[in-house]
C-alpha positions in Angstrom: 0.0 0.0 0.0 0.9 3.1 -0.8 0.0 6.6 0.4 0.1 9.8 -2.2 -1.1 13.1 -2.2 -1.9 15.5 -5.6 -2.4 18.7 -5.8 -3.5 19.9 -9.3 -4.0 22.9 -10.9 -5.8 24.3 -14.0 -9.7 24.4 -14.5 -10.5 22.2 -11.8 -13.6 23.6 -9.8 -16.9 24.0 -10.9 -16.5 21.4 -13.6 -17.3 17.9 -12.4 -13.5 17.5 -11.5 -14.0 16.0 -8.0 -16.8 14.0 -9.2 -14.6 12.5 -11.9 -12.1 11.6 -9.5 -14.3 9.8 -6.9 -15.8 7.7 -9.5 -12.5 6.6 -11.0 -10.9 6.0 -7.1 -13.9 3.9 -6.3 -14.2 1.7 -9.0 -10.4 1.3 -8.4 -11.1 0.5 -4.7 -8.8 3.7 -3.5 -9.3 5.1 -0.1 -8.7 8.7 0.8 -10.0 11.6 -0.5 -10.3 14.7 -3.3 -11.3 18.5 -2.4 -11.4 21.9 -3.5 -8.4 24.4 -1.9 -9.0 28.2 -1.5 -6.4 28.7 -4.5 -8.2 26.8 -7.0 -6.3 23.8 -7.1 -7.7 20.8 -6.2 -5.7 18.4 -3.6 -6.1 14.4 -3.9 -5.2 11.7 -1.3 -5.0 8.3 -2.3 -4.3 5.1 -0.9 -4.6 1.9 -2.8 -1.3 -0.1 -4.6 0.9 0.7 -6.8 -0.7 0.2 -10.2 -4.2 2.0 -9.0 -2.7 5.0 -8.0 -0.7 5.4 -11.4 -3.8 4.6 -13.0 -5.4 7.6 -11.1 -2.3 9.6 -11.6 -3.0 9.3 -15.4 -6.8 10.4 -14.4 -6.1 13.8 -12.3 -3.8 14.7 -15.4 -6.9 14.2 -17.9 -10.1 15.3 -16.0 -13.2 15.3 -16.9 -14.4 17.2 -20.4 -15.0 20.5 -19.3 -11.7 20.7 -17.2 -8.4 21.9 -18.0 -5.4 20.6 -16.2 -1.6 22.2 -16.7 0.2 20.9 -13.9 -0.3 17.8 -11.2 2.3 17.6 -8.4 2.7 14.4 -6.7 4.2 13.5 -3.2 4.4 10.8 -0.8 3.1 11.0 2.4 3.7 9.2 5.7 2.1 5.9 5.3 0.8 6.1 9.0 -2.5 8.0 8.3 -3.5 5.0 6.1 -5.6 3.5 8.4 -7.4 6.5 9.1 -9.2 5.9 5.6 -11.5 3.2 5.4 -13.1 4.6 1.6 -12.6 7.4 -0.7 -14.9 10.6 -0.1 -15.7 14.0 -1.5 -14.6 16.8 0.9 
């Protein structure tokens, strides 16, 4: 298991972007979370394996239609909180 966090920036509110996200982390059984910051961006926690959360990497980068993504940052985070995250929810 691995814990990673994504914080992504472009047209990312108002335009189904979390919604688009939840869907693809719970049909890939992810845990964690995806909300809206006060900048704009949008901030993603996931916790699944390996090959999901590259899968959902691939996903933050494309968004749904109306979005517009020009930059996703990725980091690893302590993988302690994991069990704090029994399923993946929109904040």
């Amino acid at each position: 298991m691995q814990v990673m966090q994504l914080l992504v920036e472009g047209r990312v509110q108002r335009v189904g972007y979390r919604h688009y996200i939840y869907t693809k982390a719970c049909r890939s059984f992810l845990k964690g979370y995806v909300k809206n910051l006060d900048d704009g961006k949008v901030e993603i926690l996931v916790i699944g394996e390996g090959e999901a959360i590259a899968e959902m990497i691939k996903h933050a980068k494309k968004g749904p239609t109306l979005s517009w993504v020009y930059n996703v940052q990725v980091f690893s985070v302590d993988e302690s909180i994991k069990g704090e995250y029994e399923d993946f929810r929109i904040l």
